[in-house]
C-alpha positions as CSV (number, residue, x, y, z in Angstrom):
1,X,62.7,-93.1,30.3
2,X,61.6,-90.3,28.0
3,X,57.6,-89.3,28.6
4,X,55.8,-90.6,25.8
5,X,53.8,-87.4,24.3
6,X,49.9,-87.4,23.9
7,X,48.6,-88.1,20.5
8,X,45.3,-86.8,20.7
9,X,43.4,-86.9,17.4
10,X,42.4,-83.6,15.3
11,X,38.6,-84.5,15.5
12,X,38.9,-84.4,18.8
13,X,40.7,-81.0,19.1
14,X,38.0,-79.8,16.7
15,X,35.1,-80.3,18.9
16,X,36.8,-79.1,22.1
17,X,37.6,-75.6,20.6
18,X,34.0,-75.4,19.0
19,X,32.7,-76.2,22.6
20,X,34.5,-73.2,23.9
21,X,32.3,-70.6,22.0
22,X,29.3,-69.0,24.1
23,X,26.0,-69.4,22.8
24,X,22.8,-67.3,24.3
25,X,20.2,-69.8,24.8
26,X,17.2,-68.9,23.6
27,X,15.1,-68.3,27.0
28,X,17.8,-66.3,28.8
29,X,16.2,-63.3,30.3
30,X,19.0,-60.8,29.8
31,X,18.8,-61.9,26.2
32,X,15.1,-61.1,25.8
33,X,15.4,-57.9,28.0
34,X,17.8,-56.4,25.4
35,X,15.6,-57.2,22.5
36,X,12.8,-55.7,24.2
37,X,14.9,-52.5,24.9
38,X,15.8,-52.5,21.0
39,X,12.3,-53.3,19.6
40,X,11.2,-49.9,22.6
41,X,13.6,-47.6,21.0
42,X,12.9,-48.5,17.3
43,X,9.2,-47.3,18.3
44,X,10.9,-44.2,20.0
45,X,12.6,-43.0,17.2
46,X,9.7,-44.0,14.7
47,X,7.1,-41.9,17.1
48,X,9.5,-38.8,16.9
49,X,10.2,-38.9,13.2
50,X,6.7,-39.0,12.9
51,X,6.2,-36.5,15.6
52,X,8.7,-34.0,13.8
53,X,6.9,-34.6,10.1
54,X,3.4,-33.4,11.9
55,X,5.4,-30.5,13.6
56,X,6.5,-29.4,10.6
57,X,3.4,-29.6,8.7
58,X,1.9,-27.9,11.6
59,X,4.2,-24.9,10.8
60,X,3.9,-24.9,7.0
61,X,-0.2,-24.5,7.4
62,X,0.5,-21.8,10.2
63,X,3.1,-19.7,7.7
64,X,0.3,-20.4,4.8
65,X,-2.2,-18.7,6.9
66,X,-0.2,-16.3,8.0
67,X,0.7,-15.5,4.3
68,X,-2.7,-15.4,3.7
69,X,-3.7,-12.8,6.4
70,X,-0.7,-10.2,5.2
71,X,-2.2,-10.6,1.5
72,X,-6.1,-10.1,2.9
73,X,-4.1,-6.9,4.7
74,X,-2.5,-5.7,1.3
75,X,-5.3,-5.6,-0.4
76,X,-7.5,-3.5,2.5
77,X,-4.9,-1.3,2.5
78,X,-5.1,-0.6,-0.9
79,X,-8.8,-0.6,-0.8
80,X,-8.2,2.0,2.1
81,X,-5.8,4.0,-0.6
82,X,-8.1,4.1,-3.2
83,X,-10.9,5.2,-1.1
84,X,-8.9,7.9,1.4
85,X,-10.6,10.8,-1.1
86,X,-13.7,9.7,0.0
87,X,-13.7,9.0,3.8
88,X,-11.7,12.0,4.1
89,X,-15.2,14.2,4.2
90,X,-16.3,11.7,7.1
91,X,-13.0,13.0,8.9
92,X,-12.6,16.7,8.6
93,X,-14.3,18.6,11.5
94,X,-17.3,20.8,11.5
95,X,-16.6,24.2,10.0
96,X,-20.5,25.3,9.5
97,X,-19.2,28.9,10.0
98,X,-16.9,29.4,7.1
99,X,-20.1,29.3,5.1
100,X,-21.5,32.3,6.2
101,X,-17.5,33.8,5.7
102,X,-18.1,32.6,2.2
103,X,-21.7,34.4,1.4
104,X,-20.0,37.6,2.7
105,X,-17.1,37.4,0.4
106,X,-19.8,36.3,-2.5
107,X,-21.6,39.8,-1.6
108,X,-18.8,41.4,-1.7
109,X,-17.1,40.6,-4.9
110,X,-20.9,41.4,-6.4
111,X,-21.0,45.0,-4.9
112,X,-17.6,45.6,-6.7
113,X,-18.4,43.9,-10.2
114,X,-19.1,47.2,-12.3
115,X,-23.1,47.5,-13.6
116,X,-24.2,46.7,-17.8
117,X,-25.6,50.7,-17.4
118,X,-21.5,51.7,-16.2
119,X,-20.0,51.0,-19.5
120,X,-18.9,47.8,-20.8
121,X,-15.3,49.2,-22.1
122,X,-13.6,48.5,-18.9
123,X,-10.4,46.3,-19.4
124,X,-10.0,42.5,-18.7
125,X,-8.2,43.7,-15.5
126,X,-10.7,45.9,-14.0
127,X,-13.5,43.6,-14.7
128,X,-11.8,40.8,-12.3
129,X,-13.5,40.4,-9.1
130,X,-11.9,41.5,-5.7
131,X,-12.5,39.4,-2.9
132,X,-11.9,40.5,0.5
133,X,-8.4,39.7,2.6
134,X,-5.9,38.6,1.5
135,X,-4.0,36.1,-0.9
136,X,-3.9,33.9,2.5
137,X,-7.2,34.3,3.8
138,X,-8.9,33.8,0.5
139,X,-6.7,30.4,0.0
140,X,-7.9,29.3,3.6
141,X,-11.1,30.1,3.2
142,X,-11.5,28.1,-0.1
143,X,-9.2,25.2,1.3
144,X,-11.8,25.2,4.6
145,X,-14.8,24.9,2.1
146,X,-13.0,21.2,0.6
147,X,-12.3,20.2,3.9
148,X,-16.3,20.7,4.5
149,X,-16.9,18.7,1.9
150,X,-18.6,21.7,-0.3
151,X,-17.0,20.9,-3.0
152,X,-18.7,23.1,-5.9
153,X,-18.4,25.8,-3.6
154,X,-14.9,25.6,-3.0
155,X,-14.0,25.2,-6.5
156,X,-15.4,28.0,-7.2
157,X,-13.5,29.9,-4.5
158,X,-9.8,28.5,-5.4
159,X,-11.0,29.4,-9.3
160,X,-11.7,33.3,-8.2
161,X,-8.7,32.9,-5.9
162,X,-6.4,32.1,-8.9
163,X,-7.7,35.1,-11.2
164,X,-7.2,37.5,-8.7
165,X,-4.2,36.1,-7.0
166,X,-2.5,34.4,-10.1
167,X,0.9,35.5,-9.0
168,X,0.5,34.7,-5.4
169,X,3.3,31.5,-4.3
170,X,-0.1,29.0,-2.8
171,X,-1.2,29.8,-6.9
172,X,0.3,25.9,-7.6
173,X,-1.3,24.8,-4.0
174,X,-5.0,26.4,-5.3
175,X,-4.8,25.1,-8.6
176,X,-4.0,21.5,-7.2
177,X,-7.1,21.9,-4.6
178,X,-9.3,23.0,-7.1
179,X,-8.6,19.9,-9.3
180,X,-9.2,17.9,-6.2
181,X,-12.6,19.0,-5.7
182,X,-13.4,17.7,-9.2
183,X,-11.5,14.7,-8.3
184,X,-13.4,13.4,-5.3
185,X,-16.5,14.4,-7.0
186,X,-15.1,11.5,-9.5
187,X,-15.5,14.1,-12.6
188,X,-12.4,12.5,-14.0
189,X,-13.0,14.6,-17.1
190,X,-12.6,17.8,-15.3
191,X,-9.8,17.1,-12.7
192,X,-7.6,15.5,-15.3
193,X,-6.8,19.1,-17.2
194,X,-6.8,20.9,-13.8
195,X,-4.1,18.4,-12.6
196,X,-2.3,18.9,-15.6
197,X,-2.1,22.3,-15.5
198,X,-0.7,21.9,-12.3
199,X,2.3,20.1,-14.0
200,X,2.3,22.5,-16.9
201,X,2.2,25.7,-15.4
202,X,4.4,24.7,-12.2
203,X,6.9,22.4,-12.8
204,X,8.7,23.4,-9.4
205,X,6.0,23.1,-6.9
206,X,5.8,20.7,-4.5
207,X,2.5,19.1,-5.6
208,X,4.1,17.6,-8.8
209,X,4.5,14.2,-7.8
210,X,1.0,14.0,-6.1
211,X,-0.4,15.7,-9.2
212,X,1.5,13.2,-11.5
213,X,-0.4,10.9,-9.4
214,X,-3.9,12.2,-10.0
215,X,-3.1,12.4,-14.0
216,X,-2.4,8.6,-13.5
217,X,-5.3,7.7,-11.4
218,X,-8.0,10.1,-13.5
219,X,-6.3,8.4,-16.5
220,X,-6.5,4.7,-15.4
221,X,-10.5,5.7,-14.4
222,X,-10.9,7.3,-17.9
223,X,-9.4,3.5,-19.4
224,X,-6.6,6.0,-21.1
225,X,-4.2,3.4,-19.7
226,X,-1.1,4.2,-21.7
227,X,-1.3,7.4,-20.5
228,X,-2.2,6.2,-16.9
229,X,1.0,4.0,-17.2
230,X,3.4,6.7,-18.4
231,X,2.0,8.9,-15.8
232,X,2.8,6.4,-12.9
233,X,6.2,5.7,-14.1
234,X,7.5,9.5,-14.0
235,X,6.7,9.4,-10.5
236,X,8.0,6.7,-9.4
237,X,11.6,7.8,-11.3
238,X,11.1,11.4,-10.6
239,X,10.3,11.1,-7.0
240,X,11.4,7.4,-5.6
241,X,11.2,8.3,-2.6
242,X,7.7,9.6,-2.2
243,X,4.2,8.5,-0.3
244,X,3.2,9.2,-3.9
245,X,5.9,6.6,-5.5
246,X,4.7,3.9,-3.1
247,X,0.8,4.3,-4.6
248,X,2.3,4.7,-8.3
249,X,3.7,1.4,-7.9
250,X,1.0,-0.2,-6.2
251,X,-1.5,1.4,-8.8
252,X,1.1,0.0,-12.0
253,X,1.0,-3.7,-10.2
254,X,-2.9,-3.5,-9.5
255,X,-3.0,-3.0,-13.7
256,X,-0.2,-5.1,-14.4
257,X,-2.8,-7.6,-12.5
258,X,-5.8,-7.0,-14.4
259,X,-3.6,-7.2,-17.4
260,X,-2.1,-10.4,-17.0
């Protein structure tokens, strides 16, 4: 006879497969290791988000500091600029003896000046003074006198220096000195023609663009700012590539500054 097959009813089967799928019991150690493991790591990675947030804070106050510091630089070095006429006496050496080279030449540019009782028809030529030595040594000896700080004195040795040596080639060099000693003196109203004639008289000497400088800076201290301005921006086109360019510009900023 024929097996009879197995009718086994569908609840049945139902219950059997849904008795075949694993469950984790609640208590199962593995189980809770795992989630321990999980819950560790979610703290690890939230401690080194947070970690990296405070470094980079960190680094954005150290660069703003730092930013600070350069500006606190910029402006003592232009501080430093501004006053390098003056702290230049402080640096030049000693040169006491020049003095007495000075009173000599004085002397002697009196003994040659002709006497009221020797006729006063002599011409504008004979009545100039003669100093001593030559074009050089008079131009040293007046440039020595500046370093010295004796400033009235050495203006008035690069001024008799230029009428008796008008054609000499340090002519542009003396007349630039001499409206240096006015300068550092801060008689603005005095240096400013002398630096002018400078640009006037010697358009091809190599003091142009520190003298177009000086007409800027006696200029900005006389409040003659348009001129100051225009003055600042010939060097810097003229002569880009200049120590005197770099302080035009800084100079032109510092108003644009005080401006805005």
């Amino acid at each position: 006879m024929a097996a009879r097959a197995v009718q086994i009813p569908v609840p049945l089967v139902v219950l059997i497969l849904a008795g075949c799928v694993t469950t984790v019991p609640v208590g199962d150690p593995v189980y809770l290791k795992l989630t321990d493991l999980e819950a560790r790591l979610i703290r690890m990675e939230r401690v080194i988000e947070n970690q990296s947030l405070i470094e980079l804070a960190a680094r954005v106050e150290q660069l703003q500091s730092e930013s600070q510091v350069i500006r606190g630089e910029i402006e003592t070095l232009a501080f430093q600029t501004e006053g390098a006429a003056d702290r230049q006496r402080e640096l030049y050496i000693d040169v006491d003896t020049r003095l007495q080279e000075l009173q000599e030449a004085q002397r002697l540019i009196a003994g040659a000046m002709p006497s009221p009782e020797m006729g006063g028809g002599l011409s504008d030529e004979a009545q100039r003074p003669v100093l001593a030595g030559s074009d050089q040594d008079n131009y040293q000896l007046a440039f020595n006198l500046l370093r010295d700080g004796r400033y009235a004195e050495s203006a008035s040795a690069f001024d008799q220096f230029l009428t008796v040596f008008p054609s000499s080639l340090l002519a542009d060099n003396a007349q630039y000195w001499l409206a240096e000693t006015y300068y550092v003196q801060r008689q603005f109203t005095m240096a400013l023609p002398a630096f002018r004639e400078v640009v006037d008289e010697y358009p091809e000497s190599s003091k142009l663009p520190d003298a177009l400088l000086k007409i800027g800076f006696c200029s900005y201290e006389l409040q003659q700012l348009e001129d100051a301005q225009a003055a600042l921006r010939r060097v810097v086109r003229e002569f880009p590539a200049t120590t005197a360019a770099r302080l035009a510009t800084q100079r032109l900023e510092r108003m644009i500054q005080e401006q805005g």
